[in-house]
N, C-alpha and C positions, 0 to 999 in steps of 0.2 A: 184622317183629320190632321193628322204630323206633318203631311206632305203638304196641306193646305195651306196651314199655318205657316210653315217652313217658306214655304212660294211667295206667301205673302205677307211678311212679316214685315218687313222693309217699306215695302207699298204704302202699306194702312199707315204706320207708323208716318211717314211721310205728309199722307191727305191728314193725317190726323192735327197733325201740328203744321201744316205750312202757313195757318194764318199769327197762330200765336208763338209759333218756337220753342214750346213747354214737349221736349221730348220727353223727358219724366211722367210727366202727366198724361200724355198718347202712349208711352209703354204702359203704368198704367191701367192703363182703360183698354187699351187691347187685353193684358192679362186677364184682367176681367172678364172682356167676351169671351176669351178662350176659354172660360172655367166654366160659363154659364154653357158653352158650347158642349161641353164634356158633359154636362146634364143635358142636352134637351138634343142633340144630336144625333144618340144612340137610342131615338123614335122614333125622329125623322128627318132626316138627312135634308138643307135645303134645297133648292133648286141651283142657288147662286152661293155658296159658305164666303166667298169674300165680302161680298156685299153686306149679307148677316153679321158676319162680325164689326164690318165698318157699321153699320146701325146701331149696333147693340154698343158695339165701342162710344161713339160719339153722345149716346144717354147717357152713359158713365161720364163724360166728360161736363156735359152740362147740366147731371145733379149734382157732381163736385163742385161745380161753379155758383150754381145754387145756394150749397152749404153756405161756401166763403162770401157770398159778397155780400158786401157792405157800400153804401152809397154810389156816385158815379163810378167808381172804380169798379164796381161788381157789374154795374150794370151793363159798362162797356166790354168786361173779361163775357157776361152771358150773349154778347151780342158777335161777337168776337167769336166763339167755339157754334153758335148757332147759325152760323155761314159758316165755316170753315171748310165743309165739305157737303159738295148738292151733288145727288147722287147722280149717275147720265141717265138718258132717256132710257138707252141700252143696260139692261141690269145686267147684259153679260159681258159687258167692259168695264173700265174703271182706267182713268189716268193712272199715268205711271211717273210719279216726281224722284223717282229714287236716285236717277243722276243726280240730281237739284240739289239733294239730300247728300247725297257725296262730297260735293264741293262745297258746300256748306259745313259741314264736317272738318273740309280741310284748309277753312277760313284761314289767313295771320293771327286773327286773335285765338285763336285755338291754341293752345298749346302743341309744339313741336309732334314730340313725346307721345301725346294723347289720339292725334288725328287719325292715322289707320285704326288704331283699338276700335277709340268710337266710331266709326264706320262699320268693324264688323259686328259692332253693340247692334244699334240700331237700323242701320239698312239692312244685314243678315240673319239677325237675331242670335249670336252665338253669346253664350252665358260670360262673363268676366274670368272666370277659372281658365276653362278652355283656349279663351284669349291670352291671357298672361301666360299661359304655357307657349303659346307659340312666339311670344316675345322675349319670351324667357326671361320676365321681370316677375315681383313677387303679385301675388292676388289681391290683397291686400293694398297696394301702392298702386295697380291700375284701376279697380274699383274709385278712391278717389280719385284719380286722373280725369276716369268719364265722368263722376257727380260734376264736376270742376267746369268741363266743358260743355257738359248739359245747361249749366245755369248760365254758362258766359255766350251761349248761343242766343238764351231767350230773353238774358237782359241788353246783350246790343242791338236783339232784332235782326239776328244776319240772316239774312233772304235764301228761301233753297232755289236758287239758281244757277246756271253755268254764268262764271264771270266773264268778262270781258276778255277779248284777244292778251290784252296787254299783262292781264293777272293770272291767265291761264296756268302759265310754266308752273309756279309758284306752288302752286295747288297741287295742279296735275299729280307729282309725284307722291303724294299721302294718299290721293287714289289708284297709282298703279299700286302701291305698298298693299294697301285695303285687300285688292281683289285679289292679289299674288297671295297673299298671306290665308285668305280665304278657298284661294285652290287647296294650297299645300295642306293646311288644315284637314280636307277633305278625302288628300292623295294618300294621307296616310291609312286610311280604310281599305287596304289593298285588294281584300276580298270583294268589295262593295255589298255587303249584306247591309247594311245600315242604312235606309231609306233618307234618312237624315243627313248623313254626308253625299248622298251619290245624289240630292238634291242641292244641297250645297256647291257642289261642284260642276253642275248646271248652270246654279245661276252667276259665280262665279264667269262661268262662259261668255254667258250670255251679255254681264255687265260689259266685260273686256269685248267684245264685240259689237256692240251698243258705242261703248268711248270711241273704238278706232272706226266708227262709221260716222261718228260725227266730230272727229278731230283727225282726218287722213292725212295731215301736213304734219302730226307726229309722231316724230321718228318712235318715240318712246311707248306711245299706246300702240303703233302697230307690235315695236319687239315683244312688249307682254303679248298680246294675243299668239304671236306666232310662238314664244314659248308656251304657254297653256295649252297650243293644238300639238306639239312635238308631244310632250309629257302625254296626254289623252292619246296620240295615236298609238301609242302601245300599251296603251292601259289592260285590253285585253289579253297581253302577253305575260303579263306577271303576274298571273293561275295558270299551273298545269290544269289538264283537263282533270284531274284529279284533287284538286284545291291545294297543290302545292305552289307555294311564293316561289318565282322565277328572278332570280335575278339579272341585271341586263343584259350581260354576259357570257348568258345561256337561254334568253329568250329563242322562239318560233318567231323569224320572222315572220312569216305567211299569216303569222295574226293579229302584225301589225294594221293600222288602219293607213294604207298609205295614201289615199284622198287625203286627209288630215295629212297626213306629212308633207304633203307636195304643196299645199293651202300653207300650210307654216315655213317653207323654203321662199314662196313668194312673198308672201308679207315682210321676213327677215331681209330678202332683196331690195323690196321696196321700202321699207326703215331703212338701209344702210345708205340708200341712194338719196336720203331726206337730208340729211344735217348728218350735227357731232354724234358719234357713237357714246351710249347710255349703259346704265344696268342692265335693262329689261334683253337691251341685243346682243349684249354679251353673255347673259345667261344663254337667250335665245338660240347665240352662236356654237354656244357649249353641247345643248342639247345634239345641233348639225351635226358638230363632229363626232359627239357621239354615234348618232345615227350611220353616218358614212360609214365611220369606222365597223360598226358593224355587221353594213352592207357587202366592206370591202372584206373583210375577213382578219383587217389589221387598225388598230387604232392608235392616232398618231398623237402618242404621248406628249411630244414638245408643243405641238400645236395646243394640248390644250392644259398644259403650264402657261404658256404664254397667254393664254384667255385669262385665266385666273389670276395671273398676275395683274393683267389691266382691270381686271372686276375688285382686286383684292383693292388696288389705287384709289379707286372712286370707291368702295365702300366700307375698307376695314372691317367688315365683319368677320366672327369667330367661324360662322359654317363656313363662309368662300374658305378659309384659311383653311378649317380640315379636309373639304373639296380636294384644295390646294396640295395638300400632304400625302393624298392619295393617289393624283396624278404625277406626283413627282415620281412614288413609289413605280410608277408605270413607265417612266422615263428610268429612273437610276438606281430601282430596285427598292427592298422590303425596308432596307436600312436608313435611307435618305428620307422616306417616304416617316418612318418612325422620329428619326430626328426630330424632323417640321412637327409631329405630334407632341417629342415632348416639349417643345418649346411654348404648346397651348396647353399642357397640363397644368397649369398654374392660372388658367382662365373659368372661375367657378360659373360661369354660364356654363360651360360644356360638363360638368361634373355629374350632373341627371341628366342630359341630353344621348341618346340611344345611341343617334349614328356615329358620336366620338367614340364610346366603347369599341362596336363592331367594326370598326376602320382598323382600331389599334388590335383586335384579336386578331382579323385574317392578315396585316402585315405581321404582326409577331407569328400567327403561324406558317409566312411563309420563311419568316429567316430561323424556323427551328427554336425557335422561344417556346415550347409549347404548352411549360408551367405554366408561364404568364398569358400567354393566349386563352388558357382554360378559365382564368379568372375574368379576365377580359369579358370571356362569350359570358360567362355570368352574369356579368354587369348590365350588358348587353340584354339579354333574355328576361331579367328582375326591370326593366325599364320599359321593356317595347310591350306595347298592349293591345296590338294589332293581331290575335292568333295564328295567321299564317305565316308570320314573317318572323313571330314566337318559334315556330315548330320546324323553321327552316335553320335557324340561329342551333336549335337545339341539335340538330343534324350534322352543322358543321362542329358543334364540342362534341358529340359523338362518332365522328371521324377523327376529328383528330386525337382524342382518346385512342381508339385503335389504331391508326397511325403509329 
């Protein structure tokens, strides 16, 4: 039933509201079906559960509507939610608006700020908490952000469609933000035991390969996709066969996915060959030399300072910069690589954030700090919540104890 939902959460929400733009009220009313599902599901399973939900959902919508209305105003919101969704001939299909849904999401009048969140509110269904954690904003302050853009959706009436050529750019990028944001969220599950994220990061896929089948002219949808297949092709690598977290450094190649590698080599070709280089192919570019270097046995430090510098340009963010500090450390050693960190220590975004910790314990334990490396890995360990990637942290303060 999780996996159901999960798959289709976006969907419904979508059909639910494409006539009226009350995504409030389509989440909702799927809530709803989802609860009456949790009763009446574990008797008898239906034949179609998307469809049932959308049923069940869109009742809830127009006995709500019911309630409220009041003269022509009610009468046109019941006529309004009573077309809104006719169900296909085929009960085992259902339109799929959720691009429509996306770009609409990442309208102008949207707020900046708000546009990927609400995307991965409503087209993914991921709770507000979860969200602002990967924003690294407070819970509290993005909660109103999506009420804010929920009701500026339904009072301008902004259409779930893909915009026009000429508005496209504009948008675009709060939807590559959306789905990126929506892998990573998922990447962090390293073990994949969690039905929830290892669907998540499906559909995550699926979107980003959806956009660059129907926007191949950019550069920008293709560089997400091919970074999203780099990252999945060695997804498989990072569990020993024994459920220890591998880090990159020490993965089996042989279990990478290299189809998936070679499908993200071309796409990254074919984005560079399109226009101006972007975030997404400089990520994209990063993961490359990762990869090569792997391949080849040597990884070429400056090469990818020099990536991180052009990504740090176009985005200023705090992670490219820790990225940054780590690969310098691979260029100029444990000590240069520390510098550039403390230089972010006075950035309280990175204060709860896992990977600042664990960057700054294995350089401190490579230049012999190893007081300070052990408090480090602490921090490190009290922060990550992923168990495998818990008990490998815990490995490295246990060597370097005996060290």
């Amino acid at each position: 039933m999780e996996a159901v939902i999960r798959r289709s959460h976006g969907r419904l929400v979508a059909l639910l509201a494409s006539r009226n733009r009350d995504l409030a009220g389509a989440e909702d009313a799927l809530a709803d079906a989802c609860a009456a599902a949790l009763k009446d599901w574990p008797r008898e399973l239906p034949d179609n559960p998307e469809a049932w939900l959308l049923t069940v959902a869109r009742r809830r919508l127009i006995d709500a509507a019911r309630k409220l209305a009041r003269g022509e105003e009610g009468a046109a919101e019941l006529e309004i939610i009573g077309d809104t969704v006719t169900l296909p001939a085929d009960p085992g299909t259902l339109p799929d608006p959720r691009l429509g849904l996306l770009f609409a999401c990442a309208h102008p009048g949207i707020a900046p700020e708000a546009r990927a969140p609400l995307m991965l509110q409503v087209v993914l269904g991921l709770d507000a908490a979860t969200i602002a954690a990967s924003f690294l904003v407070a819970p509290a302050a993005l909660a109103q952000r999506l009420v804010r853009a929920k009701a500026k959706i339904r009072a301008a009436g902004i259409p779930f469609s893909v915009p026009e050529p000429a508005e496209l750019p504009a948008r675009l990028e709060a939807v590559l933000d959306a789905i990126y944001a929506c892998y990573a969220e998922a990447w962090a599950d390293a073990s994949g035991s969690e039905a929830r994220w290892r669907n998540l990061r499906e559909e995550a896929i699926w979107l980003a390969r959806l956009l660059a089948s129907l926007l191949p002219d950019q550069p920008e949808a293709l560089g997400l996709l091919a970074l999203l297949l780099y990252c999945e092709s060695r997804r498989d690598a990072r569990l020993s066969a024994a459920g220890d977290y591998v880090p990159l450094a020490e993965q089996d190649l042989t279990r990478w996915n290299h189809a998936l590698l070679e499908e993200a080599e071309a796409l990254l070709r074919q984005a560079s060959a399109g226009g101006p280089t972007g975030r997404y192919q400089l990520e994209a570019a990063l993961q490359s030399a990762h990869a090569s270097g792997r391949r080849r046995g040597r990884i070429d430090w400056a090469a990818l300072v020099a990536l991180y510098d052009a990504l740090m340009a176009l985005t200023g963010s705090p992670v490219v910069a820790l990225n940054r500090a780590v690969a310098l450390a691979g260029r100029d050693g444990p000590d240069a690589g520390l510098a550039a960190l403390d230089g972010l220590a006075a950035d309280a975004r990175l204060l709860d954030y896992q990977p600042f910790w664990a960057a700054r314990a294995e350089l401190l334990a490579r230049a012999g700090r190893s007081a300070e490396a052990g408090e480090a890995y602490r921090r490190a360990i009290g922060l990550e919540r992923e168990a495998a990637v818990r008990a490998y942290l815990q490995r490295q303060l246990a060597a370097l104890g005996s060290g």
